[in-house]
N, C-alpha and C positions, 0 to 999 in steps of 0.2 A: 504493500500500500504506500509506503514512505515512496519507493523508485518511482510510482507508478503515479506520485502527486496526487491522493487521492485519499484527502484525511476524511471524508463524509463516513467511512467503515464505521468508526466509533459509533455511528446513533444506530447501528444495529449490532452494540454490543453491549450490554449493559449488567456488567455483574454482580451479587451481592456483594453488601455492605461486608467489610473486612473480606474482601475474597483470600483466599488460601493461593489459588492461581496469583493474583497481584502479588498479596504480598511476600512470595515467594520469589519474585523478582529479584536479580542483584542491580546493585545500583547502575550500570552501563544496560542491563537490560528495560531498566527502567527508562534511562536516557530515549532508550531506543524507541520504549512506548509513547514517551511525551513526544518524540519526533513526529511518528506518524501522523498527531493528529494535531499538531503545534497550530494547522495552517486552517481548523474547522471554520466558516465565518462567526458562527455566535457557541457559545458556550452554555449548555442548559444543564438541568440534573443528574444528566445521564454521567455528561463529563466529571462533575463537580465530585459527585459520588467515585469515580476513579482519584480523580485528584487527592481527596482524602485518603485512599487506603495507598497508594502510594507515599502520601504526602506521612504515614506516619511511621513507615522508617527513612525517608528521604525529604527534608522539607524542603533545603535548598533545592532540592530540584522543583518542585513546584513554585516556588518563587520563580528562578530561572524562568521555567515553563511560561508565567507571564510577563516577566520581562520580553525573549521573546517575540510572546502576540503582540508585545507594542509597540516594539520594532517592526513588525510585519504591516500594524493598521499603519504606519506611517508612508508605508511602498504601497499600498494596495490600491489599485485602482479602481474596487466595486466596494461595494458594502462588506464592512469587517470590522466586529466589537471586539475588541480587544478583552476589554473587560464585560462579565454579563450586569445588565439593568438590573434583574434581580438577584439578590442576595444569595439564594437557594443553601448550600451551606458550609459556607465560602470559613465562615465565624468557627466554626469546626476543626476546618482544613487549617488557617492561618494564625487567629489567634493565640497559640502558645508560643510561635514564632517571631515575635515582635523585634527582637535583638535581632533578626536576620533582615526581617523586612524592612525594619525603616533604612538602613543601608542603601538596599536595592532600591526602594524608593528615590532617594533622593541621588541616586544614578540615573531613575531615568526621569528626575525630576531637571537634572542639567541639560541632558539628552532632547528632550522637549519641554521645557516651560508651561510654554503657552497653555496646554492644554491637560494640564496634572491634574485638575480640579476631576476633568470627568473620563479620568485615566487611573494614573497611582492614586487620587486622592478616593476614588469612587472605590479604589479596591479595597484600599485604608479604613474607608465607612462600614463595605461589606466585613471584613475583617474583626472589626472592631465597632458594631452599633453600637456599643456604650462604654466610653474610655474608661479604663479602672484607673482608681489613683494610680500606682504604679505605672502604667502607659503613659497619664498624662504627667505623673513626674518628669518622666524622659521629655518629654516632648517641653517641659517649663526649664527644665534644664538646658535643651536646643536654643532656647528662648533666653534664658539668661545668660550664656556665653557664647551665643553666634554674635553675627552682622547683618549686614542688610538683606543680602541672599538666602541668609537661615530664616529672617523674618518672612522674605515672601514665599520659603516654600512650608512654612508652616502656615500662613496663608491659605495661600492653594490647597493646602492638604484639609487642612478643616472647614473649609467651603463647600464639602457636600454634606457637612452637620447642621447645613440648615439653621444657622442661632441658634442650637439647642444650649443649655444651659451648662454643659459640663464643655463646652471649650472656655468658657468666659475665664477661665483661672489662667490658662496655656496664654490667651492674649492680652492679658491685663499686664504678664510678667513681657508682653511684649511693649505694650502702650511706657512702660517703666523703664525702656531702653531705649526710646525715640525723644526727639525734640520734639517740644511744641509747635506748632504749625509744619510738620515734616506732614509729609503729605503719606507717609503710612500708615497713619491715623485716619487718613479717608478711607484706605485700603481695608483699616481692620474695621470699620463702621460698614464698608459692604460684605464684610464675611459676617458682622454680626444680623447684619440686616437679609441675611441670603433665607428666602422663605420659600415652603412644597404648596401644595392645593391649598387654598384658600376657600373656605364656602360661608354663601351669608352676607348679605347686604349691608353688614357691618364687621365681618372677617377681618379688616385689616383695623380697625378699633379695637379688637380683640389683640391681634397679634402685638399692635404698638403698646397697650399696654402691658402685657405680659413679660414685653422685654423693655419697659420702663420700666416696671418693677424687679427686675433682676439686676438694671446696672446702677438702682440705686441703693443696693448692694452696698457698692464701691465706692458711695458720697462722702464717707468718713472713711477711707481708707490710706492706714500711713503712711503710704506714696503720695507724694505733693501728686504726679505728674500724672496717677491715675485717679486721684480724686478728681485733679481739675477734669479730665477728660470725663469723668460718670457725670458729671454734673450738667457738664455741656451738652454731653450725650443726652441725658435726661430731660431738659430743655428741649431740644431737637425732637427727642419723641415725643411729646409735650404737644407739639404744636401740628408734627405728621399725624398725632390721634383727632387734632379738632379739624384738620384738613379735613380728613378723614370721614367725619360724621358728621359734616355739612355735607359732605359730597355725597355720602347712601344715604341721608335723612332727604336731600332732595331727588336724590332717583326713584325713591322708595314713591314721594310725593305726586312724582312726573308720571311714572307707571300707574297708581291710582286714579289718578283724573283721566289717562289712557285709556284705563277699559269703565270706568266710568266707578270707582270706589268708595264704599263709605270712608 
């Protein structure tokens, strides 16, 4: 199948979980398995589930395995997810490997920039749905002895967590390393402000407040330079909340006299 460039075999082979077949693999045979189907366009359960029984006597090779695909999305000239949309169970395969992965990450975080958020960073999310202290230790430690390059690919990397609440520590210890007025302070105000489905005529009233009240958190916080920032920040969402519900208080209005409402 490898010679024959013809990784589609995989979706008609799909073994049990812990196979005895896999994991009886030596590690070059292993190599040899991820080759064949290195070059599949998307990556579903079928795959994932290999990738775990391999992945649990060989993790760098599953790392590897998607470095890689994202080497390959970058030549490809049709459609080709390097990483999959969903999760399936990815958090399985990767999460006890973190000392491996953020490595490889921020290799191919050099390798291409631009596009790490919905690459390494999406596989980061899959990985890892909910940073344990320990993770996000490493990652505040990244943060507090990088530079400017550490800042934006920790960035990127946490831009598919959506605002959730458990990056806010990882970039407050970044906000405490910047100047005022640096403009990576706009940077870390759009990773915090990165939001999923929205639903409800007042959805983003909701959202702004919810992350008003988390970065006032940080209003008395014994960093001059992250206080000043929550406060600012709190301000700012302050005034996107009353945007906000003038804006669906009048749609809401416009659509009732529309079909003719009490």
């Amino acid at each position: 199948m490898t010679e024959s460039a013809i990784p589609h075999w995989i979706g008609h082979f799909f073994p049990p979980r812990d196979s005895h077949l896999i994991q009886s693999l030596s590690e070059p045979e292993s190599v040899e398995l991820l080759q064949s189907f290195v070059g599949v366009p998307e990556i579903d359960y079928r795959e994932v589930r290999l990738l775990e029984t391999i992945g649990s006597r060989h993790p760098q090779l599953v790392i590897d395995f998607f470095g890689d695909r994202l080497r390959r999305e970058r030549r490809a000239g049709e459609r080709f997810d390097a990483v999959p949309f969903h999760p399936f169970d990815l958090a399985d395969v990767l999460s006890p490997h973190a000392d491996q992965l953020l490595p490889a990450m921020r290799v191919w975080y050099e390798e291409q920039p631009e596009y790490h958020e919905y690459r390494g960073g999406r596989l980061f999310k899959h990985a890892f749905p909910e940073l344990t202290d320990a993770l996000a230790g490493k990652l505040t430690e990244i943060a507090r002895e990088g530079d400017e390059a550490d800042f934006k690919f920790l960035l990127r990397t946490l831009a598919p967590y959506e605002g959730a609440e458990q990056i806010y520590p990882v970039l407050m210890e970044v906000i405490d390393r910047v100047e005022p007025g640096d403009r990576m302070l706009t940077k870390v105000s759009n990773v915090l402000g990165e939001t999923g489905v929205v639903s409800g005529e007042f959805g983003f009233v909701e959202v702004h407040a919810r992350r008003k009240e988390l970065i006032e958190r940080y209003r008395d916080d014994p960093r001059p330079r992250v206080q000043a920032y929550a406060r600012a920040r709190a301000r700012e969402l302050a005034q996107h909340m009353a945007w906000e519900q003038r804006r669906a208080a009048r749609d809401v209005a416009q659509r009732r006299r529309d079909w003719n409402e009490e």
